[in-house]
Each structure stands twice: as structure tokens, then as C-alpha cells.
C-alpha positions as CSV (number, residue, x, y, z in Angstrom):
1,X,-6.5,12.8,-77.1
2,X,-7.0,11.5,-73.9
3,X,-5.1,8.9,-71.8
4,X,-6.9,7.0,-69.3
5,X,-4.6,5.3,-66.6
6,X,-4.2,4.2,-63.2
7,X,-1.9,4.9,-60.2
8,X,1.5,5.5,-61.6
9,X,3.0,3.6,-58.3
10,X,1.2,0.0,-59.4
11,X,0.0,0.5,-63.1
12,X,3.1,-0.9,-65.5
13,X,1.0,-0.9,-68.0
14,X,-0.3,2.6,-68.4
15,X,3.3,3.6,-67.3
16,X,3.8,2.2,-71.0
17,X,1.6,4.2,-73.1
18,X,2.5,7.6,-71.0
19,X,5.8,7.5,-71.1
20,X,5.9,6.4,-74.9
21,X,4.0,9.5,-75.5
22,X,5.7,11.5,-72.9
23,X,8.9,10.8,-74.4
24,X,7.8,11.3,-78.1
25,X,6.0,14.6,-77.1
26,X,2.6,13.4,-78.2
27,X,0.2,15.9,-76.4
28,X,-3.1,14.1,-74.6
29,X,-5.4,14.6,-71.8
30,X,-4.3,12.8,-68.5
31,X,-7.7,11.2,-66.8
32,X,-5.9,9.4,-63.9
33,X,-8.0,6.8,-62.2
34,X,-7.7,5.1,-58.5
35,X,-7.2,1.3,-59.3
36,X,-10.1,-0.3,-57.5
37,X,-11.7,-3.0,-59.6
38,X,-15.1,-3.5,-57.7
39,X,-17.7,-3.7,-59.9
40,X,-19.4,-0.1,-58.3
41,X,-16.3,1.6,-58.3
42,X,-15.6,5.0,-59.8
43,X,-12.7,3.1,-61.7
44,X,-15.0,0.6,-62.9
45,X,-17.9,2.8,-64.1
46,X,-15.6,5.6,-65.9
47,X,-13.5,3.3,-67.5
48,X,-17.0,1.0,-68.9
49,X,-17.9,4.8,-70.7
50,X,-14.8,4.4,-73.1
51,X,-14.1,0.5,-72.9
52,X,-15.4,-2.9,-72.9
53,X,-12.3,-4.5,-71.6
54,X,-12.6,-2.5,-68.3
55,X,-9.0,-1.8,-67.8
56,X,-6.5,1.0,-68.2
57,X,-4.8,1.8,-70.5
58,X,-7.3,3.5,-72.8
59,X,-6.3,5.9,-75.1
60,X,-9.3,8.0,-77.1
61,X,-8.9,10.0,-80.0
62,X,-12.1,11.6,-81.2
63,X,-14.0,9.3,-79.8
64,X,-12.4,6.3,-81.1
65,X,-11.4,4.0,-78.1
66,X,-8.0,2.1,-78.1
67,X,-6.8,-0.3,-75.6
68,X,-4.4,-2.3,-74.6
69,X,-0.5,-0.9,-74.8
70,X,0.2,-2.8,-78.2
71,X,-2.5,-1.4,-79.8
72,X,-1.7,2.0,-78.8
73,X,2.1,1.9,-79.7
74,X,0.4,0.9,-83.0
75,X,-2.1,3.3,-83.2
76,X,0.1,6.0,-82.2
77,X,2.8,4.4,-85.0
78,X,-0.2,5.2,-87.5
79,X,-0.9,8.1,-86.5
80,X,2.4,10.2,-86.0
81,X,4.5,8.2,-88.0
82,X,7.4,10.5,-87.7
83,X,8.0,10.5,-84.2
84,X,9.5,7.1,-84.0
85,X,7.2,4.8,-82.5
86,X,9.0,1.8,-83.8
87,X,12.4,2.0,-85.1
88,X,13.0,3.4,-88.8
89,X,14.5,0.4,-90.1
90,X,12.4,-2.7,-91.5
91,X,14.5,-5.4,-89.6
92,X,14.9,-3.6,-86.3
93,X,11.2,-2.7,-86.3
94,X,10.4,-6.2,-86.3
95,X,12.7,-6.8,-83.7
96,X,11.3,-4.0,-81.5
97,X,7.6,-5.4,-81.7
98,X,8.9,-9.2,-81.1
99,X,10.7,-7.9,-77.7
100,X,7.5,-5.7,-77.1
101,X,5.4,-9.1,-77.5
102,X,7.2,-11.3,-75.7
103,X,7.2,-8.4,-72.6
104,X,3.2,-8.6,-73.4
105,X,2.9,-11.9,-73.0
106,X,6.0,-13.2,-71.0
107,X,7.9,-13.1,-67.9
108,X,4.6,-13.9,-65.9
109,X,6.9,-15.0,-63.0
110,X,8.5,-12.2,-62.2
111,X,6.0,-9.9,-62.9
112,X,4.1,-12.0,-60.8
113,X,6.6,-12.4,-58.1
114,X,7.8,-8.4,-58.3
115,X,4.7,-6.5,-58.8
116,X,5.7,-2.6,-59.9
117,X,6.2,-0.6,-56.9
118,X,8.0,2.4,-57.8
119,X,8.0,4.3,-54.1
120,X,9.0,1.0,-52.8
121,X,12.7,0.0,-52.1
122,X,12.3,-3.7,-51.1
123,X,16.1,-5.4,-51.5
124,X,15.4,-8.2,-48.8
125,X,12.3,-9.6,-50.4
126,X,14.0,-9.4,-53.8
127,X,17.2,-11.4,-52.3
128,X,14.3,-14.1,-51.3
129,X,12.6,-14.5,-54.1
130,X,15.7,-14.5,-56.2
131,X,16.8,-17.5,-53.9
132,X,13.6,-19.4,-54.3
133,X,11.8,-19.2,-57.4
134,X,13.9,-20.1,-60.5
135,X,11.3,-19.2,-62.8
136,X,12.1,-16.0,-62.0
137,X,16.0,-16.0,-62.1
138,X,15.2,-17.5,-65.8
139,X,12.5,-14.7,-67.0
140,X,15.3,-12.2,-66.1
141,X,18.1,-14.2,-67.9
142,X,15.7,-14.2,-70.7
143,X,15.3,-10.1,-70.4
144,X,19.0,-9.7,-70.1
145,X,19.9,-11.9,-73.6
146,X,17.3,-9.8,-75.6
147,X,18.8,-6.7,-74.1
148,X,22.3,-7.1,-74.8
149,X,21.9,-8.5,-77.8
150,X,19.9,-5.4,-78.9
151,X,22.0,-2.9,-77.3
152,X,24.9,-5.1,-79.4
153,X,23.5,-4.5,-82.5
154,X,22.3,-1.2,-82.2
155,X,25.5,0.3,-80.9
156,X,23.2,2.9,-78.9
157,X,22.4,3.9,-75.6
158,X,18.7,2.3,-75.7
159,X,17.7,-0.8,-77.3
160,X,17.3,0.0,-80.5
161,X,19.8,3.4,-80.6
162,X,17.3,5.6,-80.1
163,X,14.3,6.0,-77.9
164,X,11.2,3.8,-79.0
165,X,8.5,2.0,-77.9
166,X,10.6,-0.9,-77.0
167,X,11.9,1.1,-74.0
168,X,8.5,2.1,-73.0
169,X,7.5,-1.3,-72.7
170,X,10.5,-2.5,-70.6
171,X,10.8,0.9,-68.4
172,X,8.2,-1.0,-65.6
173,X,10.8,-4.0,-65.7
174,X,13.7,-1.5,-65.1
175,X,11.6,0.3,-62.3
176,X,11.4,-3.5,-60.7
177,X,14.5,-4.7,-60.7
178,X,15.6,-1.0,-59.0
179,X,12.8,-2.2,-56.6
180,X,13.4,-5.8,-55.8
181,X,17.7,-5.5,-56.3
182,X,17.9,-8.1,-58.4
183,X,21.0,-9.4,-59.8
184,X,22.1,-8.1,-63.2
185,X,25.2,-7.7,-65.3
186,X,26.5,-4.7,-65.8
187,X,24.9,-3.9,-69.2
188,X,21.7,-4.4,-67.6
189,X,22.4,-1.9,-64.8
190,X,23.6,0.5,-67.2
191,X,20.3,0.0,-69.7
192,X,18.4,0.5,-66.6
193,X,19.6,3.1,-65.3
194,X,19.7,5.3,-68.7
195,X,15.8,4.5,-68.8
196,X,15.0,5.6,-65.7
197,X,16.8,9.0,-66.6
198,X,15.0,9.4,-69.4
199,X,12.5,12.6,-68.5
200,X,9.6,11.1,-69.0
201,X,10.2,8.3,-67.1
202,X,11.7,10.9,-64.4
203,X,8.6,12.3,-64.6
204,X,6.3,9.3,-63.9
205,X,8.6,8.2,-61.1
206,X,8.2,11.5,-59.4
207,X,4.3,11.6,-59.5
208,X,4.2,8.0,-58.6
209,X,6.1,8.7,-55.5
210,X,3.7,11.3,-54.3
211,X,0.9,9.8,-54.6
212,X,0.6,8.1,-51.1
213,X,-2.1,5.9,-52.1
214,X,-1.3,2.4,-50.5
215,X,-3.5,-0.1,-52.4
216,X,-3.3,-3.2,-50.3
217,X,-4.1,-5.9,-53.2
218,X,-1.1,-4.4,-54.6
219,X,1.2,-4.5,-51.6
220,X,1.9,-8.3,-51.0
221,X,5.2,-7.8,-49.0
222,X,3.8,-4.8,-46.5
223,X,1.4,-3.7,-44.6
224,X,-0.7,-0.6,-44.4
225,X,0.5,2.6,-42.7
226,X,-1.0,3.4,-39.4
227,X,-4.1,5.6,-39.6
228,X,-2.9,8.9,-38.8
229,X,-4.8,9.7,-35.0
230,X,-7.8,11.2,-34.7
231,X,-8.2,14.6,-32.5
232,X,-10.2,13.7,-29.2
């Protein structure tokens, strides 16, 4: 299998589908891509040769195409159905893919607001916007309810007990809120900070940090570094 994705500092979305199958010790292919959505870009023209929505992730198994990070969780569930995807039990497992849906479709303020940066620590923007959009303060009170609650129920470490998709697809959040210094309570903090030792997510945090790619359209809140001098 391959895994298509872009620059592990900006992409929260393929940071989903790698560290799911990072974590879960799924082998694939990594084809990393430089996030540049021009129509003649090198992103643009590999990612049109295994999908017509144009954007990463993409996951292809013997020549099958699947994207989009619900579809792969669900693919992969399908597929390796004894790795733990989703949770084992019925009840939780719908649980899982409501949160996962909700992260798919939700919180559009502060992702908006607090796009992923991981090499980025940025505490006096995050104290601003905290201050002056509420939409945000109330996407991350919404995050926090579904995470205690979870962690309430499940008794475990992660929000289901064990590691699951559900994780995967809230570990961008977690790398965020470590960005931006939002607020939380302490079971927030805690969550967060046991997903971001997880080792795959150790791992993606490490790569992203070495990168050194500064993709302006991604960097609202700084500017470029200097262009390093030219010899005379």
C-alpha cells in the first residue's frame, strides 16, 4: 500500500491516516508531497494520477484509490479487522465514528482560526484569539465534553481505552492546542499530552519539525525567514 500525504508541519489530515496506521503497524509506502495547490504543480499533477478529488490523503492498495480520512479508517477497518481500527465493542464503536464525524465536519472555527503548525510555538496569538473569537472558546468546550466523557466511560488512558482511530483523528487538535496554548482543564492536558507521546505521533512530530519548509498560505501569524545571503 501506498500513503500519499502532504507536509507533516501543515497537513492534519494526512497526519490522520499515518499515524492511525503508524500506530496500528500497518506497513505502506510513504509518497510525501510539497503542499502547493496550483493547478501545474508537482502536487497537483501526482496526486490527479491516483485521485479525482485532488487532495491528500490518498491511500492505494493494488490499485484501488481511497480518499478522504473516514474512508480510509474504514477501509483499513475492512481490511485488517484485528488491529483495532474502531473499538471492539458495538456501542463504543459507534461512539468512536460519531466523535471521528463530528472532528470531520466540525470545529471549523478553530481549525480555522489555529491552522496545524506543529514546529510552531505561538502562545501570544493563541491568548488573542482565545480573547476574541467565541466560536472558538465554544468548538473547544465542545472537544473537551466529548473527551471527558469518553475518557469517563472508558476508564483508559485514550478515548476509548485503547489506541483507535478516534485518537488519530483528534492527535492534529492535540498538536494545536500545544501550539496556540489554549486553555484546557486538566483532563484535557493530560489526554493531550499522552497522544502526543504516543510513537507514532512522536514520530510525525519529529519529521514535521525538520522539514523547514515555510509554506506562506499556511503561515497566517508569521512571516517568511530571511533568504539565507548569497556569496558575492
Amino acid at each position: 500500500m501506498k500513503l500519499y500525504i502532504g507536509n507533516k508541519n501543515y497537513s492534519s489530515w494526512s497526519m490522520r491516516a499515518w499515524v492511525l496506521m503508524r500506530q496500528l503497524n500497518i506497513s505502506f509506502d510513504e509518497v510525501a508531497l510539497r503542499l502547493d495547490f496550483a493547478a501545474d504543480s508537482d502536487f497537483h499533477r501526482t496526486v490527479a494520477t491516483v485521485s479525482p478529488a485532488g487532495r491528500v490523503p490518498v491511500l492505494v492498495d493494488a490499485g484501488l484509490a481511497v480518499w478522504d480520512s473516514l474512508s480510509i479508517a474504514e477501509y483499513l477497518h475492512e481490511k485488517f479487522a484485528d488491529r483495532g481500527v474502531w473499538p471492539r465493542e458495538a456501542r463504543a464503536r459507534a461512539r468512536a465514528r460519531s466523535l471521528c464525524a463530528e472532528m470531520h465536519s466540525g470545529f471549523t472555527a478553530l481549525r480555522s482560526a489555529c491552522p496545524m503548525n506543529i514546529e510552531a510555538s505561538l502562545p501570544e496569538v493563541g491568548q488573542r484569539i482565545w480573547s476574541e473569537q467565541p466560536a472558538v472558546r465554544q468548538d473547544l468546550a465542545r472537544i473537551e465534553q466529548m473527551w471527558a466523557e469518553a475518557l469517563h466511560d472508558s476508564g483508559g488512558s485514550l478515548l476509548f481505552g485503547r489506541f483507535s482511530a478516534v485518537d488519530a483523528f483528534y492527535a492534529p487538535i492535540c498538536s494545536r492546542l500545544r501550539t496556540y496554548g489554549l486553555p484546557v482543564s486538566t483532563t484535557a492536558r493530560d489526554y493531550i499530552e499522552r497522544v502526543s507521546a504516543l510513537p507514532a505521533v512522536m514520530e510525525w512530530n519529529d519529521a514535521a519539525r525538520r522539514e523547514h519548509d515555510f509554506l506562506e498560505d499556511d503561515e497566517p501569524y508569521r512571516q517568511p525567514p530571511p533568504k539565507a545571503a548569497t556569496p558575492d
